[in-house]
KOLDRENTOR-846098 format. One record per atom (N, C-alpha, C): residue in three letters; chain; x, z, y. Coordinates in Angstrom, 3 decimals. Example, Ala and Ser with C-alpha at 12.3 -4.5 7.8 and 13.67 -1.06 7.14 Angstrom:
2
<rec><resn>ALA</resn><chain>A</chain><x>13.190</x><z>7.800</z><y>-5.690</y></rec>
<rec><resn>ALA</resn><chain>A</chain><x>12.300</x><z>7.800</z><y>-4.500</y></rec>
<rec><resn>ALA</resn><chain>A</chain><x>13.200</x><z>7.800</z><y>-3.300</y></rec>
<rec><resn>SER</resn><chain>A</chain><x>12.850</x><z>7.080</z><y>-2.250</y></rec>
<rec><resn>SER</resn><chain>A</chain><x>13.670</x><z>7.140</z><y>-1.060</y></rec>
<rec><resn>SER</resn><chain>A</chain><x>12.900</x><z>7.870</z><y>0.030</y></rec>
% end
This chain:
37
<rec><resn>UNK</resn><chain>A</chain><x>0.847</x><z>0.000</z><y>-1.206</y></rec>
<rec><resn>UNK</resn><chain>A</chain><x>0.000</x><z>0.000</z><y>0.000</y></rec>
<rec><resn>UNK</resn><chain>A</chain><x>0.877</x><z>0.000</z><y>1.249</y></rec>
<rec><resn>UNK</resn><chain>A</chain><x>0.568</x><z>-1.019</z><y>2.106</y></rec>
<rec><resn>UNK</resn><chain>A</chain><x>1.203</x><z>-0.883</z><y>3.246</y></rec>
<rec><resn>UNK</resn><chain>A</chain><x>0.564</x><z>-0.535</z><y>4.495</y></rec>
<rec><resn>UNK</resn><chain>A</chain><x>1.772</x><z>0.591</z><y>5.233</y></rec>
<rec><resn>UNK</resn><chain>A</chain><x>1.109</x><z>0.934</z><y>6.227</y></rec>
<rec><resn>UNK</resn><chain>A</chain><x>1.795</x><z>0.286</z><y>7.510</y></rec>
<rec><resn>UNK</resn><chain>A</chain><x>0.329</x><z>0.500</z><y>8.039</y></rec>
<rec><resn>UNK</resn><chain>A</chain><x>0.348</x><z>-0.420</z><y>9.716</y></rec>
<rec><resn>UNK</resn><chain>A</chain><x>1.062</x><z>0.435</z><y>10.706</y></rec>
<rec><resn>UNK</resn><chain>A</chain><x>1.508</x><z>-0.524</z><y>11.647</y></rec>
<rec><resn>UNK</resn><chain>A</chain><x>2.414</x><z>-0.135</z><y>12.502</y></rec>
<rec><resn>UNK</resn><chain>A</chain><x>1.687</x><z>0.562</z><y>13.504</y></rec>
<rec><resn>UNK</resn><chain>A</chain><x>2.219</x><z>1.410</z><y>14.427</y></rec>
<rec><resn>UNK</resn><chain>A</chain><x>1.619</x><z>2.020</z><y>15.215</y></rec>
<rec><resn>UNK</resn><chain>A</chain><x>0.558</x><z>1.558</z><y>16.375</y></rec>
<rec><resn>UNK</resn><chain>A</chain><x>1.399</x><z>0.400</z><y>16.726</y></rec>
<rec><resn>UNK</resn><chain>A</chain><x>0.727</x><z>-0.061</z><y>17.475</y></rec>
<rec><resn>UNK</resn><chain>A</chain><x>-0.721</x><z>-1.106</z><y>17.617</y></rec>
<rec><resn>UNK</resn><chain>A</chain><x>-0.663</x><z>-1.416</z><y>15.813</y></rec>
<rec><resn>UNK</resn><chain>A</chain><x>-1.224</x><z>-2.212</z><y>15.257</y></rec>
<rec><resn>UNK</resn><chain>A</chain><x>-2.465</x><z>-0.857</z><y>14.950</y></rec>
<rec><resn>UNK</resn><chain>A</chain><x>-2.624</x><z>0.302</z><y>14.937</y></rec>
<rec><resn>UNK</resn><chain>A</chain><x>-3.297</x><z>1.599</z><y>14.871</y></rec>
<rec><resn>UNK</resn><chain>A</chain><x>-4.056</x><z>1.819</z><y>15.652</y></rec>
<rec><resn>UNK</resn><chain>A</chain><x>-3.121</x><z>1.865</z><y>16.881</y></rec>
<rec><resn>UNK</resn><chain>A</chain><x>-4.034</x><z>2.423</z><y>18.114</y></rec>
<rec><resn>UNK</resn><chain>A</chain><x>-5.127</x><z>1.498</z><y>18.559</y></rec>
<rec><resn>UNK</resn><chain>A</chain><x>-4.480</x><z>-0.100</z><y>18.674</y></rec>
<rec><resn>UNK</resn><chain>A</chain><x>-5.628</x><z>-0.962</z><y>19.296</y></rec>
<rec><resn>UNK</resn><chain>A</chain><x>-7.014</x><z>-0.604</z><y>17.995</y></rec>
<rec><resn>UNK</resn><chain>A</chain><x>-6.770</x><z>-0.511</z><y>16.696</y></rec>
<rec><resn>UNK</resn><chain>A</chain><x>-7.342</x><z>-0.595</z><y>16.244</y></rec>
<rec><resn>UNK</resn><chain>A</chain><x>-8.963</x><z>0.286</z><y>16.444</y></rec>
<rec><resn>UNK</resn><chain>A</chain><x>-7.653</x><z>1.850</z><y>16.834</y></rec>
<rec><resn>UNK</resn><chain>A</chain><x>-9.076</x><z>3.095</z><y>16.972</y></rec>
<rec><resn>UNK</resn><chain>A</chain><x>-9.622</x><z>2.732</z><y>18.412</y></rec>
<rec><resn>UNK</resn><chain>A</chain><x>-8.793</x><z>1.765</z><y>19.374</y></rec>
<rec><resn>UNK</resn><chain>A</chain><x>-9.480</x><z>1.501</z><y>20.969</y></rec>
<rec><resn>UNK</resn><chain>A</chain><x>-10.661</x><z>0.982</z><y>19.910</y></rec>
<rec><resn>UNK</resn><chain>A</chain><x>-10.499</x><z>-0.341</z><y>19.546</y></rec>
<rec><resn>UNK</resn><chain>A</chain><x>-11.323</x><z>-1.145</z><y>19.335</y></rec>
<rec><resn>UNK</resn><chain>A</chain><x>-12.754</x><z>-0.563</z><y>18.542</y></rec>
<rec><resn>UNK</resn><chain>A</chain><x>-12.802</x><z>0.481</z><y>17.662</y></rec>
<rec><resn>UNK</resn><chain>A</chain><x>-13.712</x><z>1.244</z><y>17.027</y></rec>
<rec><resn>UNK</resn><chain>A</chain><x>-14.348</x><z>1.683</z><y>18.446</y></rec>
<rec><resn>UNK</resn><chain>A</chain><x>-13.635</x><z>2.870</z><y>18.769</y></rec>
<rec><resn>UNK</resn><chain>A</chain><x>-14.242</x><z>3.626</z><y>19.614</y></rec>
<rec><resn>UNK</resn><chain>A</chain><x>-14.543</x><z>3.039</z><y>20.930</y></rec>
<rec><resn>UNK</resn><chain>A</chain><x>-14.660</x><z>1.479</z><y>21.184</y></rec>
<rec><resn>UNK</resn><chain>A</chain><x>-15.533</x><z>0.800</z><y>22.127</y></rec>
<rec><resn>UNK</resn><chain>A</chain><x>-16.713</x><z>0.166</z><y>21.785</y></rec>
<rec><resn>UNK</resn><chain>A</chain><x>-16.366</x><z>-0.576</z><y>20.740</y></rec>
<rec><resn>UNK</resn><chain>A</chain><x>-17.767</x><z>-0.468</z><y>20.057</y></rec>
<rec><resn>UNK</resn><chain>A</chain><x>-18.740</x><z>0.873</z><y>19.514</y></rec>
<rec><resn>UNK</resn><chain>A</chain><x>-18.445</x><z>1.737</z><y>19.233</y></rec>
<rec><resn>UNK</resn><chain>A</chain><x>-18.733</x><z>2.917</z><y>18.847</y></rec>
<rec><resn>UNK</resn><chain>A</chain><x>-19.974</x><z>2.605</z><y>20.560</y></rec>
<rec><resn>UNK</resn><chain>A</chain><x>-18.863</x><z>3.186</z><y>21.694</y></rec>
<rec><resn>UNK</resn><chain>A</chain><x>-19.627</x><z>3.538</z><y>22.833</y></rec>
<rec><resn>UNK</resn><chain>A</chain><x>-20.207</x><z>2.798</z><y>23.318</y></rec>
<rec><resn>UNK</resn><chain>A</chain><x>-20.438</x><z>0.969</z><y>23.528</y></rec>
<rec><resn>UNK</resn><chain>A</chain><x>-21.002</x><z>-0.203</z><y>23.609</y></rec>
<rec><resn>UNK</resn><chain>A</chain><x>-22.770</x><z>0.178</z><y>22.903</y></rec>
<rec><resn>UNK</resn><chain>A</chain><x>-22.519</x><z>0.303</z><y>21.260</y></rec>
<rec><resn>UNK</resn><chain>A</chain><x>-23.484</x><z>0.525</z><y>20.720</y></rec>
<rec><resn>UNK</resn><chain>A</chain><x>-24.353</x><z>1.643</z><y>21.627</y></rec>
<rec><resn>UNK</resn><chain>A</chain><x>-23.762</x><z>2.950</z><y>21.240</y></rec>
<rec><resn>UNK</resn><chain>A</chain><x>-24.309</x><z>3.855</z><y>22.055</y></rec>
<rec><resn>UNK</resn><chain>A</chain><x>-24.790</x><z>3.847</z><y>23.672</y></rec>
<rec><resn>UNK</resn><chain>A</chain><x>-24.083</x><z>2.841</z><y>24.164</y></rec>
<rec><resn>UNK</resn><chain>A</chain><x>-24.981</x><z>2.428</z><y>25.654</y></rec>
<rec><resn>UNK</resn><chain>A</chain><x>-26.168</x><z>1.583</z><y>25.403</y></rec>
<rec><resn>UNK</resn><chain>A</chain><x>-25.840</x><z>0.374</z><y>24.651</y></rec>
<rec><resn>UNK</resn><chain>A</chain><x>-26.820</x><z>-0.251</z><y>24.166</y></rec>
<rec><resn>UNK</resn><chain>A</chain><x>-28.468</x><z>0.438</z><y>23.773</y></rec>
<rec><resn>UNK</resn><chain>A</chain><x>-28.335</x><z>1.541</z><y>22.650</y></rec>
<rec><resn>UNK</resn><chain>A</chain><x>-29.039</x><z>2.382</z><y>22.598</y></rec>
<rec><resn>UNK</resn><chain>A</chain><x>-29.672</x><z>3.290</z><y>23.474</y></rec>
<rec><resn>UNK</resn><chain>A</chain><x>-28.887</x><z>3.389</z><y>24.689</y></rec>
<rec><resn>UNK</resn><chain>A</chain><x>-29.422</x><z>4.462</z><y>25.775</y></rec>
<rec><resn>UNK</resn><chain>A</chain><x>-30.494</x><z>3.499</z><y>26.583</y></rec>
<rec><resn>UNK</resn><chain>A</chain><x>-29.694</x><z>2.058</z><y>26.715</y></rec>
<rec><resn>UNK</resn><chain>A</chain><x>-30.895</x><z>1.155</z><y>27.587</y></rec>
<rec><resn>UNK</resn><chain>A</chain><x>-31.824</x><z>0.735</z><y>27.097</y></rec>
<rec><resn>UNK</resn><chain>A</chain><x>-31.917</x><z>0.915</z><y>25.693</y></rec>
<rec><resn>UNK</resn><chain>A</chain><x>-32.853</x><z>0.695</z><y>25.197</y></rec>
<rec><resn>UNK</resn><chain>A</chain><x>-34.183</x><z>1.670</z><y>25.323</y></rec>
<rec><resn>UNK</resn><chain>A</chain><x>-33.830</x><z>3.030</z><y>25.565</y></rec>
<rec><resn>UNK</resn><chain>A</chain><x>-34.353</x><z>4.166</z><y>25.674</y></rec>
<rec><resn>UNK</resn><chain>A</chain><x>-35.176</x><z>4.184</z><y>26.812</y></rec>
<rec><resn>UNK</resn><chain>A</chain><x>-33.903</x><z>4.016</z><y>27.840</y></rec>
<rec><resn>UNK</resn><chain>A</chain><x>-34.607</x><z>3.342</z><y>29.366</y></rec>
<rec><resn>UNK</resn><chain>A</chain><x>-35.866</x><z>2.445</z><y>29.470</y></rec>
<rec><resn>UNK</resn><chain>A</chain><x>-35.573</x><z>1.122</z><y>28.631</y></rec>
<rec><resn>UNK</resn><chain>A</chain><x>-36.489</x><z>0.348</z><y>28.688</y></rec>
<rec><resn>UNK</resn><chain>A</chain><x>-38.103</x><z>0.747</z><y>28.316</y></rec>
<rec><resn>UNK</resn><chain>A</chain><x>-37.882</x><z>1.370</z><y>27.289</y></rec>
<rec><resn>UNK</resn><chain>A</chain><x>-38.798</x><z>1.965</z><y>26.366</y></rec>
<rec><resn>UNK</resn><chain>A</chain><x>-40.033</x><z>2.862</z><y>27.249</y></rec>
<rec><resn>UNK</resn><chain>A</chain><x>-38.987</x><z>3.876</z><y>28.159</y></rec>
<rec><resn>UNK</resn><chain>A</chain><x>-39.820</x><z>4.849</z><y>29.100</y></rec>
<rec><resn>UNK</resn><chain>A</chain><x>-39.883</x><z>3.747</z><y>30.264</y></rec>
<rec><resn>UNK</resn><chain>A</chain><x>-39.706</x><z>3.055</z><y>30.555</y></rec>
<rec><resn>UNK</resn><chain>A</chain><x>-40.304</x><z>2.123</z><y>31.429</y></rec>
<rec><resn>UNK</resn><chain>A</chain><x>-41.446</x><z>1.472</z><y>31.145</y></rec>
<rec><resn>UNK</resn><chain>A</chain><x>-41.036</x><z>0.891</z><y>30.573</y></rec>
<rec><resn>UNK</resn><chain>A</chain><x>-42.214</x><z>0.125</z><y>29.934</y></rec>
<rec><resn>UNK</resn><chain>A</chain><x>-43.200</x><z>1.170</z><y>29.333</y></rec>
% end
């Protein structure tokens, strides 16, 4: 098993944890919309 380089790591957890929070905004405007409507 090979392990990834560090730097090849970090973008990786950016990249999770923007989608992670993307989703979760996504979800909030949806919420918005919802009590609007």
């Amino acid at each position: 098993m090979k392990t990834m380089p560090k730097e090849k790591m970090i973008t990786f957890m950016i990249t999770i944890v923007a989608r992670i929070s993307f989703l979760t905004a996504m979800i909030d405007i949806g919420d918005i919309m919802l009590v609007l409507v």
